[in-house]
C-alpha positions as CSV (number, residue, x, y, z in Angstrom):
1,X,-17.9,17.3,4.3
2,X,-17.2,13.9,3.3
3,X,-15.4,11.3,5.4
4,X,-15.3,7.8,5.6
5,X,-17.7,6.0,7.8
6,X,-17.7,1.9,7.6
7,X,-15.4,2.1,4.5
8,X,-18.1,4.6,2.1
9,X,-17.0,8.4,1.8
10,X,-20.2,10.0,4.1
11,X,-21.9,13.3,4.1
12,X,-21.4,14.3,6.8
13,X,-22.1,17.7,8.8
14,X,-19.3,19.6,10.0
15,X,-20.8,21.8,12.4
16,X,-19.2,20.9,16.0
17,X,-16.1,20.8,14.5
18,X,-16.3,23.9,12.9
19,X,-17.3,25.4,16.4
20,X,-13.8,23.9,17.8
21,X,-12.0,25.7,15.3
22,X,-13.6,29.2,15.8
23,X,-13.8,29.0,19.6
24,X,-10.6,26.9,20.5
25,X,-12.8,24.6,22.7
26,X,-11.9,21.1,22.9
27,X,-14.1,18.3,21.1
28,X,-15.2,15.2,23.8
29,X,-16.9,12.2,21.9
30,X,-18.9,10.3,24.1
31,X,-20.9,6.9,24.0
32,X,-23.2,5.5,26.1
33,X,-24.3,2.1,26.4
34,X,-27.5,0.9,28.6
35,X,-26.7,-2.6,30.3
36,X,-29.3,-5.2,31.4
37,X,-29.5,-4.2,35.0
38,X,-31.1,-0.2,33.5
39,X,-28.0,1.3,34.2
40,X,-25.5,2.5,31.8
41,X,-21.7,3.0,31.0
42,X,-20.3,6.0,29.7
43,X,-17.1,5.7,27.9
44,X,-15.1,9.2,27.2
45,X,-12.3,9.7,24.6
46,X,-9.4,12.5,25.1
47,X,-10.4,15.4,24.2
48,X,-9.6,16.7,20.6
49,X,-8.1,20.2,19.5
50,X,-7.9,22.0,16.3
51,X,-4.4,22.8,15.7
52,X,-5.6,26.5,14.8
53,X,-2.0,26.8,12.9
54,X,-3.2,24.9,10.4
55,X,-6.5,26.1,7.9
56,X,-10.0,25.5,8.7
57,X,-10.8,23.6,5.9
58,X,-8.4,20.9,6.8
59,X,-8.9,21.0,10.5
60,X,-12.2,20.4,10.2
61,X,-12.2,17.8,7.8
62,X,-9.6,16.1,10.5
63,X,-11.5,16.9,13.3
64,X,-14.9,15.4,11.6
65,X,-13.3,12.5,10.4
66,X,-11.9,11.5,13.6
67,X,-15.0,12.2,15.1
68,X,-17.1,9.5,13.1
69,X,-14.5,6.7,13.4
70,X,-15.1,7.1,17.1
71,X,-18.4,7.0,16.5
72,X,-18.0,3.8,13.7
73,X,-16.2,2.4,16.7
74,X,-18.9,2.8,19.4
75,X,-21.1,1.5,16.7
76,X,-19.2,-1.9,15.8
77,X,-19.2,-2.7,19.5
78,X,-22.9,-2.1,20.3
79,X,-24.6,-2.5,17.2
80,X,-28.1,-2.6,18.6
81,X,-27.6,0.4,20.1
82,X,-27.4,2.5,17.0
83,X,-30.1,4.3,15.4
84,X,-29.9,6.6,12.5
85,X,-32.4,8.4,11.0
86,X,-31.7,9.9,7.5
87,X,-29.8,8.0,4.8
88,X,-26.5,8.7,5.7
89,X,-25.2,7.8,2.0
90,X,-27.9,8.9,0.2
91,X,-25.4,12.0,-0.9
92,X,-22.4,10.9,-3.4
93,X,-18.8,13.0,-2.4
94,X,-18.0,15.0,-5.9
95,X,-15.6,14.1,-8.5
């Protein structure tokens, strides 16, 4: 699915939040950061449900999309500690 990540509509896969749909589990994004000292802080966000009255299609593209702007989030505040290894816009979204 696409969704926007840093302002560019992203490929993005949909595959956790397609397993939140079908099972009814929650969704947890997590980041970790490493600190000077070798330890590290762990940052949680409330959990995220599908609303299983709507469709699946829409849920989740919702789901996804809120999914990376946590992650886009996590990213802008520790920069150095992202690393990604395909070319996340190397797909175009259709017309």
């Amino acid at each position: 699915v696409f969704v926007d990540f840093f302002g560019i509509q992203s490929s993005t896969f949909p595959g956790a939040s397609q397993f939140v749909f079908r099972t009814g589990c929650p969704m947890v994004f997590c980041s970790i950061v490493r600190r000077g000292d070798e330890t590290h802080d762990a940052w949680f966000k409330p959990a995220m449900h599908a609303r299983r009255e709507e469709g699946a299609e829409e849920e989740v593209l919702r789901l996804t999309a809120a999914f990376t702007k946590y992650l886009e989030n996590a990213i802008r505040k520790n920069p150095d500690h992202y690393f990604w290894a395909h070319k996340r816009w190397k797909t175009s979204p259709p017309e």
